[in-house]
C-alpha positions in Angstrom: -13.5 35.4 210.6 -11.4 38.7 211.9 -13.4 40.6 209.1 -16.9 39.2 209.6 -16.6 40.4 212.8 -15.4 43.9 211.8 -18.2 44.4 209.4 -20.8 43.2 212.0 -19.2 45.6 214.7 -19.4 48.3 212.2 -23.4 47.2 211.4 -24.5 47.6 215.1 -22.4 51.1 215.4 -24.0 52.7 212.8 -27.5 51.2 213.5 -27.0 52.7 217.3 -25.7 56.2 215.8 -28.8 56.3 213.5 -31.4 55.6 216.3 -29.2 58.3 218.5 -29.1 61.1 216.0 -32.6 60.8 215.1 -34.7 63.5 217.4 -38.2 64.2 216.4 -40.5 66.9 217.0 -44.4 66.7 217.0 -46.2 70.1 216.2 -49.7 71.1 215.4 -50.1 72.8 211.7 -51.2 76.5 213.1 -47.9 76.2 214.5 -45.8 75.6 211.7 -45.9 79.0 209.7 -47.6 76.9 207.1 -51.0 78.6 206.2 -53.4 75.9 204.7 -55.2 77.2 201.6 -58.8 75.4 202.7 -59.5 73.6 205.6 -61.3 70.2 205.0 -63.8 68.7 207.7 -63.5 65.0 208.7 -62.9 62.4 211.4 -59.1 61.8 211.0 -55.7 63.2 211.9 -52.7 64.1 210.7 -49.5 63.9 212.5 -46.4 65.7 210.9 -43.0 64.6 212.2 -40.0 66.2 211.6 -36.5 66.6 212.4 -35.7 69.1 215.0 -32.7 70.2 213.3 -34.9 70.9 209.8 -37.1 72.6 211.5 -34.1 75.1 213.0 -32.8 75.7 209.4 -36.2 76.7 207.9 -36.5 78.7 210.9 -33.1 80.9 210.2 -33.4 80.7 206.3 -36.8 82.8 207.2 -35.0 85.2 209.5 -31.7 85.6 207.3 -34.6 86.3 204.3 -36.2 89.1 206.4 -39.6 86.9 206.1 -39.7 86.7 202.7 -39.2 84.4 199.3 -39.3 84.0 195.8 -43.2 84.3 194.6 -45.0 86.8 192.8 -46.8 90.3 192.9 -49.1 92.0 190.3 -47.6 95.4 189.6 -50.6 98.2 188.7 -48.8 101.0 188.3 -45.0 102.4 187.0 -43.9 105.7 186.2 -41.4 108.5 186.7 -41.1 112.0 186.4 -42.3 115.0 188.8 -45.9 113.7 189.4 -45.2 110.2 189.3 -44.9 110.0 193.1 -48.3 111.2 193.2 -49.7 108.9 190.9 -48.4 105.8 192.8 -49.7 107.2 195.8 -53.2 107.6 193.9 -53.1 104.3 192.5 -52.1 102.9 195.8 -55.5 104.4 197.3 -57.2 103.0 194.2 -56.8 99.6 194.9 -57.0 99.7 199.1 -60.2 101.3 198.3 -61.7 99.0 195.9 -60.0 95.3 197.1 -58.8 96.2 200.6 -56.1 95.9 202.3 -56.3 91.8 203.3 -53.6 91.2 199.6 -50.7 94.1 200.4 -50.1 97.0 198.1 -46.5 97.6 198.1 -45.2 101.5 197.2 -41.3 101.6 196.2 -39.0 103.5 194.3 -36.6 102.0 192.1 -34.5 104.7 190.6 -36.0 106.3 188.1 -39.2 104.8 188.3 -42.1 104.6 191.4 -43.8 101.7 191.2 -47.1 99.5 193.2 -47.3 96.2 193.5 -50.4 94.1 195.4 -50.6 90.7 196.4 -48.3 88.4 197.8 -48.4 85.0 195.8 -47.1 81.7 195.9 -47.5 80.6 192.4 -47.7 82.7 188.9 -50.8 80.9 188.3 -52.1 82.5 191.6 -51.0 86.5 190.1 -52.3 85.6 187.5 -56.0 84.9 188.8 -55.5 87.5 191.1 -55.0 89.8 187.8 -58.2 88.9 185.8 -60.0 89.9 188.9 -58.3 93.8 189.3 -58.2 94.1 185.2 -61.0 96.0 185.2 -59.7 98.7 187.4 -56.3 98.6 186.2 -55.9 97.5 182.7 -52.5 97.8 182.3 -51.5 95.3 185.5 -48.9 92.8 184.6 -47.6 89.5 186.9 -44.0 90.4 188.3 -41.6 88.0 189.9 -39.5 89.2 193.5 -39.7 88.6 197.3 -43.0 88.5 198.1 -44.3 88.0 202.6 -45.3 84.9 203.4 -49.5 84.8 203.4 -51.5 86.0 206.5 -54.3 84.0 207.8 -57.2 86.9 206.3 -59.6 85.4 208.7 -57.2 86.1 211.7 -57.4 90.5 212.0 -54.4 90.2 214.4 -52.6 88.9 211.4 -53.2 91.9 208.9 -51.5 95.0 208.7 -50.5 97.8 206.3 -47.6 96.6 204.3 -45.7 99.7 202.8 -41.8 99.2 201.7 -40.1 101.9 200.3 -36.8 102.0 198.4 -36.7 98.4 198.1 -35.3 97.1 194.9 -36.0 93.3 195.5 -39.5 94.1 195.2 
């Protein structure tokens, strides 16, 4: 009988701690840093809950990683030697001519070698699309892993900006 009534006592506690430690918070989408690839039209809606503590750890894992994570670029040009400088900055000017400047193009050094990448994907399947479409102009493009930003809402100009980094190696 003592331990029946231990086990029950211990039952409601941790039932009451549960309900205690359990804060939500309600938010709207746009104001999640989550950037919907499409937006779908209908008559319903969608609530997200989540813990207020989960939503301060994603919050300082994005400002300890300087905004960034692990995705995918498409690097269109690497070289070194005396003009190579040049040519980045040539090849740079290249593609913000032709595609614009809505995917990033990215100009860093990484000892010995200057290199560009564009684009600032999710997925390799995503570089990889984004590829076939710039082949033409730059044959020799290839997908390359590192710490890419997180996407910009292109319909939102506030949003876009001129992206340069320079000497950064985790590009």
């Amino acid at each position: 009988m003592k331990l029946m009534k231990k086990i029950i006592l211990i039952l409601i506690f941790s039932i009451f701690s549960l309900s205690v430690f359990s804060q939500k918070e309600t938010f709207k989408i746009e104001n999640s840093g989550i950037t919907p690839v499409g937006i779908i039209s209908g008559n319903g809606n969608i609530s997200i809950t989540q813990d207020v503590l989960l939503r301060k750890a994603v919050k300082r894992h994005i400002e300890i990683n300087n905004n960034k994570f692990k995705g995918y670029r498409v690097q269109i040009y690497m070289g070194s030697g005396q003009k190579a400088m040049g040519e980045a900055q040539g090849a740079k000017r290249r593609f913000l001519t032709r595609y614009g400047n809505q995917h990033g193009a990215y100009t860093n050094f990484d000892s010995p070698f200057y290199k560009v990448k564009v684009g600032d994907f999710r997925s390799k399947a995503e570089a990889m699309n984004f590829k076939s479409i710039i082949e033409k102009t730059f044959p020799n493009s290839w997908v390359v892993p590192g710490r890419v930003n997180y996407p910009v809402d292109v319909n939102d100009p506030a949003e876009i900006n001129d992206p340069v980094e320079v000497n950064d190696v985790n590009n």
